[in-house]
C-alpha positions in Angstrom: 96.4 82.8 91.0 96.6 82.2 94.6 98.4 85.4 96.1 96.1 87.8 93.8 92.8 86.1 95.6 94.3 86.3 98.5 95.3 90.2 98.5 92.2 90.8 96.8 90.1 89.5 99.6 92.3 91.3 102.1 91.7 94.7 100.7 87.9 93.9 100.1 87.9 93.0 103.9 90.1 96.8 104.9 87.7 98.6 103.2 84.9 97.4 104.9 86.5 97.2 108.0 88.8 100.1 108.2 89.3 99.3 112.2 90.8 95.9 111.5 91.7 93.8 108.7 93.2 91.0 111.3 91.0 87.8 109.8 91.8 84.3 110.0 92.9 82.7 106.6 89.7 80.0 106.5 87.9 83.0 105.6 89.5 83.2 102.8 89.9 79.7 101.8 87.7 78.6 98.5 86.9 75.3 97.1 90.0 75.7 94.5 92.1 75.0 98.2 91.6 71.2 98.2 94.5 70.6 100.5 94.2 72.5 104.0 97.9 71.8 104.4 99.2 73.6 101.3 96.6 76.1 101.5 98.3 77.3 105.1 101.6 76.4 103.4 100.8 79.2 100.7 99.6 81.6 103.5 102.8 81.2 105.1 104.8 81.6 102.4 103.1 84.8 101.6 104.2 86.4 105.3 108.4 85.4 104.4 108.1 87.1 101.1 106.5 90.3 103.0 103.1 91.1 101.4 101.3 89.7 104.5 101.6 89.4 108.6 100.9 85.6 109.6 99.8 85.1 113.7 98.7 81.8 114.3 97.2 82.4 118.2 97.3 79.6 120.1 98.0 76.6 117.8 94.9 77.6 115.7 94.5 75.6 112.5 94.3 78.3 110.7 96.5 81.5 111.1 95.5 84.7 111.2 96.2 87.1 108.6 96.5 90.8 107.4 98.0 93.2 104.9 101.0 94.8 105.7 101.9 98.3 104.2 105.6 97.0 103.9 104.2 94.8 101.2 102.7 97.4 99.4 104.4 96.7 96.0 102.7 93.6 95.7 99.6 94.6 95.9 99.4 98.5 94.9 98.0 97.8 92.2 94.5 95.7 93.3 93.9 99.3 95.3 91.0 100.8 93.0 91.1 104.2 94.3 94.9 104.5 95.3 95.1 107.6 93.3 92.8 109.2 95.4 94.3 108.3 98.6 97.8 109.1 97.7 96.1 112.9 96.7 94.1 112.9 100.2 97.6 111.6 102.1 99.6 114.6 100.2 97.2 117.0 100.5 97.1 116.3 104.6 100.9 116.3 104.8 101.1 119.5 102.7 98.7 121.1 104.9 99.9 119.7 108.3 102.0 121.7 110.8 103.0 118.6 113.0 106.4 118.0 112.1 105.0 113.6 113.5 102.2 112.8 111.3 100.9 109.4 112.2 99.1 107.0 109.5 96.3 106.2 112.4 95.5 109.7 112.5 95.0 110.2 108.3 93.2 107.0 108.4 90.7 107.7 110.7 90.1 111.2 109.9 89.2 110.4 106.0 87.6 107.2 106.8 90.8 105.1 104.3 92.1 101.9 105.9 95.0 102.2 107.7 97.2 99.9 105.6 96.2 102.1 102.6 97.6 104.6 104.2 100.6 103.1 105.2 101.1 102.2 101.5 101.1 105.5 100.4 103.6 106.2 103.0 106.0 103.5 102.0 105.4 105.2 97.9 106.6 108.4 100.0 109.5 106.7 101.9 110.7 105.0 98.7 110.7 107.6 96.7 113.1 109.5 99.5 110.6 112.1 100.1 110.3 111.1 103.8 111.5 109.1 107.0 109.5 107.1 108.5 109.0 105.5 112.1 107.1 102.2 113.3 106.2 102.7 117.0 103.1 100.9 119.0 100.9 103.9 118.3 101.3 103.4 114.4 103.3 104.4 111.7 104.6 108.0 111.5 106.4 110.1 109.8 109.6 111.3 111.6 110.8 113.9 108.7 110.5 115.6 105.7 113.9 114.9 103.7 115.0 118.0 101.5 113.8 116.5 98.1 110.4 115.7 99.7 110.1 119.6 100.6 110.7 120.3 96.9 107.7 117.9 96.1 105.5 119.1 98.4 106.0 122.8 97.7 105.7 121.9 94.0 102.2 120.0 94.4 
């Protein structure tokens, strides 16, 4: 299926570049893609539904692509070790006296990409355990609702 090879390449390409994941699509284009037109077509349609962010810079051929964490339902599951990074992104919250935790900050400090990160904030912020805040430097959290004090003293 064309939207699980696609966020599967994505996530192989933010974990081995935890800096950037911003790649153009051709990258990610296979021999299975026979038609350049659809395949773009696909990519675009991939960035309406949300999973995606779709640049096309200066009337390039092919757009540029990333993973967004606001798609993170979509692709959750392709995350091997997601487990492990929600426990690390608790764990730092739990332990953190900064009332403004930013995403950037986690992800650089444990080595995770940043748009895992940001996943595991959106879990957080859809689960109404916190607020969150999209501002140039990042994603942050803005506050701590009350049933997300509850699960953080509990864990």
């Amino acid at each position: 299926m064309f939207r699980n090879r696609i966020i599967t390449g994505l996530i192989k390409i933010a974990e081995e570049n935890n800096e950037n994941n911003l790649i153009s699509s051709e990258e990610l284009k296979s021999p299975e893609d026979k038609y350049t037109d659809e395949f773009i077509e696909q990519i675009k349609n991939l960035g309406v539904i949300g999973i995606i962010d779709v640049n096309n810079f200066m009337g390039e051929s092919f757009p540029h692509i990333m993973l967004i964490p606001d798609g993170h339902i979509s692709y959750i599951d392709f995350i091997d070790n997601y487990d492990e990074i929600y426990d690390i992104v608790i764990d730092y919250i739990k332990n953190h006296e900064n009332p403004m935790i930013n995403a950037l900050d986690i992800s650089k400090e444990f080595n995770i990409p940043f748009v895992f990160v940001g996943t595991v904030f959106k879990d957080l912020e859809r689960d109404n355990l916190i607020k969150l805040q999209r501002a140039l430097g990042g994603l942050y959290i803005t506050k701590i609702t009350e049933r997300g004090a509850d699960f953080f003293n509990d864990n």
